[in-house]
C-alpha positions as CSV (number, residue, x, y, z in Angstrom):
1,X,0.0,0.0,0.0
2,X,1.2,3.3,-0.4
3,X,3.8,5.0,1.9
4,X,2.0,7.4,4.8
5,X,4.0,10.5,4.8
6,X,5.0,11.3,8.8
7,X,2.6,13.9,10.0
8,X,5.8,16.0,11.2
9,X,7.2,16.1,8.0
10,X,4.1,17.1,6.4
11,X,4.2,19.8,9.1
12,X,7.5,21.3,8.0
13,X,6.0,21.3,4.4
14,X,3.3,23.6,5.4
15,X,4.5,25.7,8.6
16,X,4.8,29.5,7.7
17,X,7.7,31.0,7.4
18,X,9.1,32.2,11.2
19,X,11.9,33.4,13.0
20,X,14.2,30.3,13.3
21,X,13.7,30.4,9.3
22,X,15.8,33.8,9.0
23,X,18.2,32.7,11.5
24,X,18.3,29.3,10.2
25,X,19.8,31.3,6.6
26,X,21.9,33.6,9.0
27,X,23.7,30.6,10.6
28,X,24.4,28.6,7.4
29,X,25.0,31.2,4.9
30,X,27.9,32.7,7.1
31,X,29.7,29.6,6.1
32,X,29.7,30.5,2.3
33,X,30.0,33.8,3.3
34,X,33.2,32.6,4.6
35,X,33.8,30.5,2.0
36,X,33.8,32.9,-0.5
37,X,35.9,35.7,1.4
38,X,38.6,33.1,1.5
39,X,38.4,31.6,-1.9
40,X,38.1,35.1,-3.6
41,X,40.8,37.1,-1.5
42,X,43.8,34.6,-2.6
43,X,43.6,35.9,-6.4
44,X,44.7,39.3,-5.0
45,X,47.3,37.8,-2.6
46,X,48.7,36.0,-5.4
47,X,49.7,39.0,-7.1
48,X,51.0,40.6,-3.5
49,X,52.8,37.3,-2.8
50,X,54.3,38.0,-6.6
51,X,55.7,41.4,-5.0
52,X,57.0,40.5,-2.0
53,X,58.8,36.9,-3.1
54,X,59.5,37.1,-6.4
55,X,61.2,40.7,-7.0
56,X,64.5,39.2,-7.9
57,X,62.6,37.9,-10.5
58,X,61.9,40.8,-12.6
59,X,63.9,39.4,-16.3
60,X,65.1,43.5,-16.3
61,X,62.1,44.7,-17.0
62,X,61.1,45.8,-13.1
63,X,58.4,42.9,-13.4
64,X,57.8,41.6,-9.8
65,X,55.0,38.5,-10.3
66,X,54.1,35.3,-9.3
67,X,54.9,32.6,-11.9
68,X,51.7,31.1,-13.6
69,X,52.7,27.6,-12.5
70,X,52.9,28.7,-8.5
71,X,49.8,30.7,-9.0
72,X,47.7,27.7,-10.6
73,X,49.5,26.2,-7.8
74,X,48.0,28.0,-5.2
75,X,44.4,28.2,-6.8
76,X,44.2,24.5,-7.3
77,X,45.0,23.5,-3.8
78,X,42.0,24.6,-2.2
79,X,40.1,23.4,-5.3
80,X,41.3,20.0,-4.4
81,X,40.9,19.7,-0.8
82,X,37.4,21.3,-1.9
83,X,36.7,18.2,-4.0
84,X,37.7,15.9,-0.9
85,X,36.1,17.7,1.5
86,X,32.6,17.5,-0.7
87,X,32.9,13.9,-0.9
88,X,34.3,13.4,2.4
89,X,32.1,15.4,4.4
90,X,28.8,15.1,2.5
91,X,29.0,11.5,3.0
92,X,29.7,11.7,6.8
93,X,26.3,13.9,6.9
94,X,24.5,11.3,5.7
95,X,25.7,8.1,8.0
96,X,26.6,10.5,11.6
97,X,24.1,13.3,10.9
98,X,24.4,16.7,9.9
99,X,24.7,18.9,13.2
100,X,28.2,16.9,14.0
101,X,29.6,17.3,10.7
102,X,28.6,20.9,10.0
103,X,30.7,21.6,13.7
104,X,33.8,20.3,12.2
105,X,34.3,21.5,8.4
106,X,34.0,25.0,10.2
107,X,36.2,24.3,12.4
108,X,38.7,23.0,9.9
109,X,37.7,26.6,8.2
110,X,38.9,28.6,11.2
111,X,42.2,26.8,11.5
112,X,42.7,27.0,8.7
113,X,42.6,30.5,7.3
114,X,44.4,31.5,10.8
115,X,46.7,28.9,9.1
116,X,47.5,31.0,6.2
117,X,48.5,33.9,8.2
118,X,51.1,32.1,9.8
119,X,52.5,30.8,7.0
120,X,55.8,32.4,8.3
121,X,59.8,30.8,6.9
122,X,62.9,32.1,6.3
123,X,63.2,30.8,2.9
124,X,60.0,31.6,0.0
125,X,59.8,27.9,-0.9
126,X,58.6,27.1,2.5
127,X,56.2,29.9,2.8
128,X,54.8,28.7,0.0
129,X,53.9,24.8,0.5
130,X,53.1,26.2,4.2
131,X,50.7,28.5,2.5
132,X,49.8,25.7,0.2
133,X,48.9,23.2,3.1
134,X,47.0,25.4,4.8
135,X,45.3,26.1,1.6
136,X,44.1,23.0,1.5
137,X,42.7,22.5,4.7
138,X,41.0,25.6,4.1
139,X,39.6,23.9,0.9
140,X,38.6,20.2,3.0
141,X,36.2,22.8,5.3
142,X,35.2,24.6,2.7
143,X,34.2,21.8,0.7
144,X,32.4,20.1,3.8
145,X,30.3,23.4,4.3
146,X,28.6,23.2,0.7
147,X,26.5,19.7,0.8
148,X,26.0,20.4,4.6
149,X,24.8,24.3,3.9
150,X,22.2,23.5,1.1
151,X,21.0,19.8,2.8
152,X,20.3,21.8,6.1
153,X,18.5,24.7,5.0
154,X,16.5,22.7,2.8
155,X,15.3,20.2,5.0
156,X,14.2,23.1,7.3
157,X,12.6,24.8,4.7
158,X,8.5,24.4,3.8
159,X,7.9,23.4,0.3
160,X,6.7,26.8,-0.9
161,X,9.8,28.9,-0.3
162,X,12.6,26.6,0.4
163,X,14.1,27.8,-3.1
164,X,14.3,31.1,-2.0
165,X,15.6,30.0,1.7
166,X,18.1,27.8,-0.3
167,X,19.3,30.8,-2.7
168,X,19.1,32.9,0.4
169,X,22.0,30.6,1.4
170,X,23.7,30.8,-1.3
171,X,23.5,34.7,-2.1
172,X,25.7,35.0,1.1
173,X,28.4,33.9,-1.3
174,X,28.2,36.8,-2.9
175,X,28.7,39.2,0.3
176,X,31.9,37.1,0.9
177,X,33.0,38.5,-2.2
178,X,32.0,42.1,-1.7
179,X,33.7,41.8,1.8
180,X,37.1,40.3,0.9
181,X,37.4,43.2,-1.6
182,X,36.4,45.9,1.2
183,X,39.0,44.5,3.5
184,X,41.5,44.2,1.1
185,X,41.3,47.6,0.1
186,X,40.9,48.9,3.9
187,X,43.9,47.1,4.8
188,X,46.5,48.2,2.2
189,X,45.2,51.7,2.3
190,X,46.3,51.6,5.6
191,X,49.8,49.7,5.1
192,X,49.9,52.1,2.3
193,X,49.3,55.5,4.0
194,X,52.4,53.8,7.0
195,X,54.9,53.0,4.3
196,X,54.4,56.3,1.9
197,X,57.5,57.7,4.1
198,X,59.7,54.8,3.0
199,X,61.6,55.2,0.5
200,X,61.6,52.1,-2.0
201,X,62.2,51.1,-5.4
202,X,58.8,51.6,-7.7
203,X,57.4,48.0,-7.8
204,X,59.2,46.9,-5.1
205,X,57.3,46.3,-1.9
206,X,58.0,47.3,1.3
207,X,58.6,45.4,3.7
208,X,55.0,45.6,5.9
209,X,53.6,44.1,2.4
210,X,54.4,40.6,3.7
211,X,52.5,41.3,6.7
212,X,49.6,43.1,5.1
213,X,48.6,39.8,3.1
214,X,48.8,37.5,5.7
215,X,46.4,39.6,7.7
216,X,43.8,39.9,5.0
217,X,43.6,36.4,4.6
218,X,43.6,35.8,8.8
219,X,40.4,37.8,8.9
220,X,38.6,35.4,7.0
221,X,38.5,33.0,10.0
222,X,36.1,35.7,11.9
223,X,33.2,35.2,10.5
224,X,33.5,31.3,10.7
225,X,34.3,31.5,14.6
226,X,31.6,33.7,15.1
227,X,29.0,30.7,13.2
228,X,30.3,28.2,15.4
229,X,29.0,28.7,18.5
230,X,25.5,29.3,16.9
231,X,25.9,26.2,14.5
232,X,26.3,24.0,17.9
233,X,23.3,25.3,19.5
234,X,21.0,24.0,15.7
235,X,19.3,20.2,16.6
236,X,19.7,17.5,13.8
237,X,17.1,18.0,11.5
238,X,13.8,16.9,11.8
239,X,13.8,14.4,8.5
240,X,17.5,13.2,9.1
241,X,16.3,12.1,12.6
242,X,13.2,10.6,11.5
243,X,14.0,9.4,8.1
244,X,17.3,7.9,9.1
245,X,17.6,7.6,12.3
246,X,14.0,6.3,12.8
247,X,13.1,8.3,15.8
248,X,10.3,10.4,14.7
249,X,9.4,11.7,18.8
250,X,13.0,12.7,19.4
251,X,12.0,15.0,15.4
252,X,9.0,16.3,16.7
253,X,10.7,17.4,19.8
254,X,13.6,19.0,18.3
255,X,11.1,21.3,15.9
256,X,8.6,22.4,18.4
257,X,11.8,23.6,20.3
258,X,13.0,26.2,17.7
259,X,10.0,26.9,15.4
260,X,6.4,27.7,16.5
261,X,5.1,23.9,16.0
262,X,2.5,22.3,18.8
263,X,4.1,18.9,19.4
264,X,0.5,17.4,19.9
265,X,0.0,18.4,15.8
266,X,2.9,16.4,14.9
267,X,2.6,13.4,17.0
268,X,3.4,9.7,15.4
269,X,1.3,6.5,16.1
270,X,3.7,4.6,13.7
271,X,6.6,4.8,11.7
272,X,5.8,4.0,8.1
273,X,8.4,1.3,6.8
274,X,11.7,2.6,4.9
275,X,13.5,2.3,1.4
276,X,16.5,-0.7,1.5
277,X,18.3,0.0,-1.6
278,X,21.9,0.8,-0.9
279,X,23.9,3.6,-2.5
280,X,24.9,2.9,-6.1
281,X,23.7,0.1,-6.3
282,X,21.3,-0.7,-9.0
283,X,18.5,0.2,-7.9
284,X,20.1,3.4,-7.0
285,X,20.9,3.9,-10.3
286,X,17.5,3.1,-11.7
287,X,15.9,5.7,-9.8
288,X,18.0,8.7,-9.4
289,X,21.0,7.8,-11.8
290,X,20.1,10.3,-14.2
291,X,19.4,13.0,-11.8
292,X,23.0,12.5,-10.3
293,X,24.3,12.9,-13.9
294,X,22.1,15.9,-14.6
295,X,23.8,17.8,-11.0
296,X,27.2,16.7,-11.5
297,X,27.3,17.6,-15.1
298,X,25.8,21.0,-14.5
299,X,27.9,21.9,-11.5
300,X,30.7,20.9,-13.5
301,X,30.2,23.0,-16.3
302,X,29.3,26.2,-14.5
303,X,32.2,26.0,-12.0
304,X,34.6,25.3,-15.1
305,X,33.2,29.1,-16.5
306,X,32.7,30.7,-13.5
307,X,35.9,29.7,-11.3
308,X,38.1,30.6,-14.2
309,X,36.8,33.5,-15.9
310,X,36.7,35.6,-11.7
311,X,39.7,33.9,-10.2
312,X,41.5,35.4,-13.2
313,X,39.4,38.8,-13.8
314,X,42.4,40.6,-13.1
315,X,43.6,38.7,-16.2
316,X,40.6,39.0,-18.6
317,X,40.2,42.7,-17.9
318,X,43.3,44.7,-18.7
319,X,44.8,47.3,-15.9
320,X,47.4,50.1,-16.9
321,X,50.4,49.8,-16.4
322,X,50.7,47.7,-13.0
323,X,54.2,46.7,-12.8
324,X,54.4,50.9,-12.4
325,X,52.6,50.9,-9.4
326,X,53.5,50.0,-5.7
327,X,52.1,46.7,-4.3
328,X,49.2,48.3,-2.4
329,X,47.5,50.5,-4.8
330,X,47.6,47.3,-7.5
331,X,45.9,45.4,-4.9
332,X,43.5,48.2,-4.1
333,X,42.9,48.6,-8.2
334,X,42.0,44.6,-8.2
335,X,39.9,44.7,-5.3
336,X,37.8,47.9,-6.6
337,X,37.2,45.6,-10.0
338,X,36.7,42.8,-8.1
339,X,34.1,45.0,-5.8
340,X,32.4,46.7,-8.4
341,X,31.5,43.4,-10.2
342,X,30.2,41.9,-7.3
343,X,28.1,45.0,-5.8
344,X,26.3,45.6,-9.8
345,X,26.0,42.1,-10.8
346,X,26.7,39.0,-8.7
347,X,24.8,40.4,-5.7
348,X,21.6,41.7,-7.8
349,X,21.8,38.2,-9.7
350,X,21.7,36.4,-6.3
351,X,18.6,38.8,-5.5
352,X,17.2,38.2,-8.3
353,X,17.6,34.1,-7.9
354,X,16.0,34.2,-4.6
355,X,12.9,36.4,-5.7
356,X,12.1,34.2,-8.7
357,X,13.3,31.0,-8.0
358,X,10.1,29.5,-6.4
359,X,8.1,31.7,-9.1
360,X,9.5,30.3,-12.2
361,X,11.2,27.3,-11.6
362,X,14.7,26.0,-11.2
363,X,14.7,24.2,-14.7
364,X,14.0,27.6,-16.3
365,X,16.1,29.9,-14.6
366,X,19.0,27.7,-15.6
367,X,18.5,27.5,-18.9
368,X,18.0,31.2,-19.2
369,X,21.9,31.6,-17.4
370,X,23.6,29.3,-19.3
371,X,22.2,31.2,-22.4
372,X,23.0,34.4,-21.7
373,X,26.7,34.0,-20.5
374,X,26.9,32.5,-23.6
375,X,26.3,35.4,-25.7
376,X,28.4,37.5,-22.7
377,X,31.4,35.4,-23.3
378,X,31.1,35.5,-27.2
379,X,30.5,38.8,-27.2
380,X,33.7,39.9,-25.0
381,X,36.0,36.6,-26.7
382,X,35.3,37.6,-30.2
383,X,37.9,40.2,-31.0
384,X,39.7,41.0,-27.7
385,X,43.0,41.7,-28.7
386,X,41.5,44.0,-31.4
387,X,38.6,46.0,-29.4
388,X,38.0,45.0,-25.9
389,X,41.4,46.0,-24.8
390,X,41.5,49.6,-26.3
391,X,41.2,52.1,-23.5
392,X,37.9,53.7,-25.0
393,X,35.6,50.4,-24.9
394,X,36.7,48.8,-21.3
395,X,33.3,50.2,-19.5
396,X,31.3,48.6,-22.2
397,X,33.3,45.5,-21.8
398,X,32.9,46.2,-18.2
399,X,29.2,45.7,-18.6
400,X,29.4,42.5,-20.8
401,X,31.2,41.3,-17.9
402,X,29.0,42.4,-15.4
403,X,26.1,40.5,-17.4
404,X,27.9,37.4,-17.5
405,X,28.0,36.9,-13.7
406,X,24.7,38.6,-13.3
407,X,22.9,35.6,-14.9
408,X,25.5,33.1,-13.7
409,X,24.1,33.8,-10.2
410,X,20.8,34.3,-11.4
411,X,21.2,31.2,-12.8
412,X,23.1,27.8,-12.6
413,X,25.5,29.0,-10.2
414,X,22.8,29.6,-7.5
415,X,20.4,26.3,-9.0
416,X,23.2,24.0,-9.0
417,X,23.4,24.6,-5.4
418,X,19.6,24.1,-4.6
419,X,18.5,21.1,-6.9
420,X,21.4,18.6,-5.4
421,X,19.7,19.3,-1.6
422,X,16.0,18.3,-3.3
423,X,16.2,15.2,-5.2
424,X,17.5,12.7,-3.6
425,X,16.2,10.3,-0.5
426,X,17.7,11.7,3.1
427,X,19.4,9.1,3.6
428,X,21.2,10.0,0.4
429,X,20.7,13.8,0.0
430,X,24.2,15.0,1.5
431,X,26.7,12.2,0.0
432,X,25.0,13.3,-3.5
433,X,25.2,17.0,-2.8
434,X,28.8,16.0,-2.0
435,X,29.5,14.0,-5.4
436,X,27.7,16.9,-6.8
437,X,29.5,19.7,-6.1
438,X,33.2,17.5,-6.2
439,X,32.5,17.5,-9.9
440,X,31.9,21.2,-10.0
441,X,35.3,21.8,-8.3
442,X,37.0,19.5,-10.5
443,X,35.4,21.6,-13.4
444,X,36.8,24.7,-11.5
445,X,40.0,23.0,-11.4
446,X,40.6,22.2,-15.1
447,X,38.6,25.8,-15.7
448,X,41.0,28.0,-13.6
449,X,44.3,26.0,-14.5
450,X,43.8,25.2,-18.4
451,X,42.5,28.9,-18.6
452,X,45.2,30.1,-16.9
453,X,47.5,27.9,-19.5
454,X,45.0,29.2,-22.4
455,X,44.7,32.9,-22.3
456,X,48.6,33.2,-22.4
457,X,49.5,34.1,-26.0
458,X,52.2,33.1,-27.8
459,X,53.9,36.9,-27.5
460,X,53.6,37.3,-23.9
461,X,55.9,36.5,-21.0
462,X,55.1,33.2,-19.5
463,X,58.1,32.0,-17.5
464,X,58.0,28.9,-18.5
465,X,54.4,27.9,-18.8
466,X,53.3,26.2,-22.0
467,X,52.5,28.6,-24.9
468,X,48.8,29.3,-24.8
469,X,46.1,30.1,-27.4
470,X,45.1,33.4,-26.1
471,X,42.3,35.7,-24.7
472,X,40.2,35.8,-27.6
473,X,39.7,31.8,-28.2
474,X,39.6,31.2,-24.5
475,X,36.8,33.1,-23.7
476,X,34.9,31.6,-26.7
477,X,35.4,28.1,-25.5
478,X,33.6,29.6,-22.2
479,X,30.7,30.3,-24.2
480,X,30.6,27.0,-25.7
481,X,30.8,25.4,-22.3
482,X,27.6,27.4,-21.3
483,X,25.9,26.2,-24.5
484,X,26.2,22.6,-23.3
485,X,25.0,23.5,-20.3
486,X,21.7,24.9,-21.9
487,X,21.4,21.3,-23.6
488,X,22.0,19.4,-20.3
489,X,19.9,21.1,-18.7
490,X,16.5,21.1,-21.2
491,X,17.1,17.5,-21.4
492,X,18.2,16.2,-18.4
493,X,17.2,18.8,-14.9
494,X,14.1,18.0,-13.0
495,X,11.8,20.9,-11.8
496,X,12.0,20.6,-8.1
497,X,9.8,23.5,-7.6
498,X,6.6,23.1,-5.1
499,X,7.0,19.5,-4.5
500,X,8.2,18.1,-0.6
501,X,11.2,16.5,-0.4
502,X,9.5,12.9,0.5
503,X,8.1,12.7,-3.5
504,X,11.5,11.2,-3.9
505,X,10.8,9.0,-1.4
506,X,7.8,7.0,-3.1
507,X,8.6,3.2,-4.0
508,X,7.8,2.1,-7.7
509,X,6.4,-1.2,-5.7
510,X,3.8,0.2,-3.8
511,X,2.1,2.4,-7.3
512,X,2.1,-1.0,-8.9
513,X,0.4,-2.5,-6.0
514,X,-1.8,0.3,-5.9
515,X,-2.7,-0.2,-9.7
516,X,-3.3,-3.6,-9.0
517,X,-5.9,-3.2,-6.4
């Protein structure tokens, strides 16, 4: 006979939105806040680490700048601890519960952006794997935040907002952004304004520049350390403990104690019997095998456009002369790019996500990214070299670029994030969140690094990287990636929009025993 969906689950679906809601959003989306802050400030270090280590470097031409192979280095490191802390992480949320998890990836956060600060050697090679390791255990908490984040929220959410609780989330992200910017440019106008008395060699940095990077990327542990106490004080949530763990009175007890739900309306008189297919196992497969494909292939291709094309703005957009200024004001020039992009167009796109995304779908809003930063990324790729660059036409490339990440946030990036945490079982909703977003950091990977290798031309100086292709074809290969993702998507992405979590739930067996009565 057909399943009985548990009358505190049903609850959940239909409770109005309340406080614990909002805070719920506060507490979790301070983790991709944090996230963010710390994956975004490290392109600017880069080029400060490029000042301070590698001025003997400069090939007589008063270049001081981080080799392409450290800096691809440096980016993939976290991607990589990223893609084992996903996998790691979101399958330990699924067998020891969320709450205990969630504790520990911050915690791995705090450490280790406090880490990163103290990356402190005599000699630059050991500054930089100590920066690199840290790096990495930055990216292992990081990565355990994003299955937990979305699989949390979600399963707190009712069924008629939790896209927009989810995006919510998610547009957090994009504060992180804003903020790592604002504190970078707070901080070296202050190192700045101490060391104008020095006198130093043009290019050169002072010596308080090896301090002033270290510090920008210590303050990223705040925000994490502030969550944590707050994170510790959240109960399991109601469907892991009733789904999984089978006790649906210690569920109901939990909820009434943060949200405004009467125990006696969600009390059980039995437990209705369970799915016993294992993961990947064939039934698995049969049943949410093409969903899995549809979220890891998405994530995949959107991290591949987005990781590379804003780790490496600095890159894509051209800034005069820079190897003329000091290491703080090109630091300050980067960060005002970096801010300007995120207050006019990823912000406003995450807005935009969270407005509409439980108006007009998931599937749709999707689609309608991918397209668009398609014809961004054409339209700024074809003739680069030739138009894009000249001095007269970089605010209307300016605003090309701004539209690409406008409708990359209001679009896959923010949906890739929400449909993971909706369409599969509980027992299996974090580990394939996890497996989810690991492929999109593996996209990011090969993204940020093969871009990074691409968009060097065969004229420019590349210290021994491998000769590239150039701006021009690299940023039309973007494009092409977000036209896949437009195919994917139509045929592959289920609307999760309106329906409970549970629908997922339903066992082929008992319809055909229905149909049979």
């Amino acid at each position: 006979m057909a399943r009985t969906r548990l009358r505190v689950l049903s609850t959940l679906d239909t409770a109005k939105t309340q406080y614990y809601h909002f805070k719920a959003i506060i507490i979790t989306g301070m983790g991709l806040f944090t996230d963010a802050y710390d994956l975004f400030s490290i392109t600017i270090v880069i080029r400060m680490i490029g000042r301070v280590y590698y001025s003997d470097h400069h090939n007589g031409q008063n270049k001081y700048k981080t080799p392409p192979v450290v800096e691809s280095a440096l980016v993939a490191v976290s991607l990589i601890g990223m893609v084992i802390g996903q996998l790691v992480f979101g399958r330990l949320g699924d067998l020891k519960g969320r709450r205990w998890v969630y504790g520990l990836a911050l915690l791995l956060m705090i450490f280790g952006s406090l880490g990163c600060g103290f990356s402190i050697c005599i000699r630059r090679a050991c500054v930089l794997l100590s920066l690199g390791f840290f790096r990495f255990l930055l990216g292992l908490g990081i990565g355990g935040d994003y299955p937990l984040s979305s699989t949390i929220m979600s399963e707190f959410a009712n069924k008629k907002t939790r896209g927009s609780f989810i995006a919510a989330v998610f547009s957090m992200q994009g504060f992180g952004i804003l903020a790592s910017a604002t504190v970078t440019i707070v901080v070296c106008s202050i190192f700045r304004r101490a060391a104008s008395s020095d006198n130093h060699t043009p290019g050169r940095p002072p010596a308080t520049a090896d301090f002033a990077w270290r510090l920008i990327l210590m303050l990223g542990s705040i925000p994490a350390a502030l969550t944590y106490y707050w994170r510790m004080l959240m109960p399991e949530t109601a469907r892991y403990t009733a789904l999984v763990e089978q006790n649906v009175m210690q569920a109901a007890n939990d909820m009434e104690k943060v949200m405004d739900i009467s125990l006696a309306q969600i009390v059980e008189e039995n437990l209705p019997p369970r799915s016993n297919y294992a993961l990947f196992s064939k039934e698995f497969f049969r049943r949410h095998g093409s969903d899995l494909f549809a979220c890891t292939f998405n994530w995949f291709l959107v991290d591949t456009v987005f990781y590379s094309s804003i780790l490496f703005q600095s890159k894509i957009y051209k800034f005069k002369n820079t190897d003329k200024v000091d290491v703080y004001q090109e630091a300050i020039d980067i960060a005002k790019l970096q801010a300007i992009i995120s207050a006019c167009s990823t912000i406003p796109g995450y807005f935009f996500s969270v407005y509409f995304i439980d108006r007009i779908g998931r599937v749709k809003i999707q689609m309608m990214g991918f397209f668009f930063m398609a014809l961004a990324f054409f339209a700024i790729g074809i003739n680069y070299d030739s138009f894009w660059t000249k001095e007269r036409n970089k605010y209307v490339f300016l605003v090309l670029y701004c539209v690409a990440f406008f409708f990359t946030n209001f679009g896959p990036n923010t949906t890739t994030f929400i449909v993971p945490a909706e369409l599969f079982p509980a027992r299996f909703r974090s580990t394939c969140n996890g497996i989810s977003g690991a492929a999109g950091k593996i996209g990011a990977i090969i993204g940020s690094v093969g871009f990074l290798w691409a968009s060097h031309g065969k004229n420019e100086d590349r210290e021994g990287f491998p000769v590239g292709i150039g701006m021009t074809p690299s940023l039309c290969i973007l494009g092409g990636v977000c036209i896949v993702g437009v195919v994917i998507t139509t045929f592959f992405t289920k609307e999760t929009m309106g329906r409970s979590l549970e629908d997922n739930e339903t066992e082929p067996l008992e319809i055909e025993e229905i149909n049979d009565l």
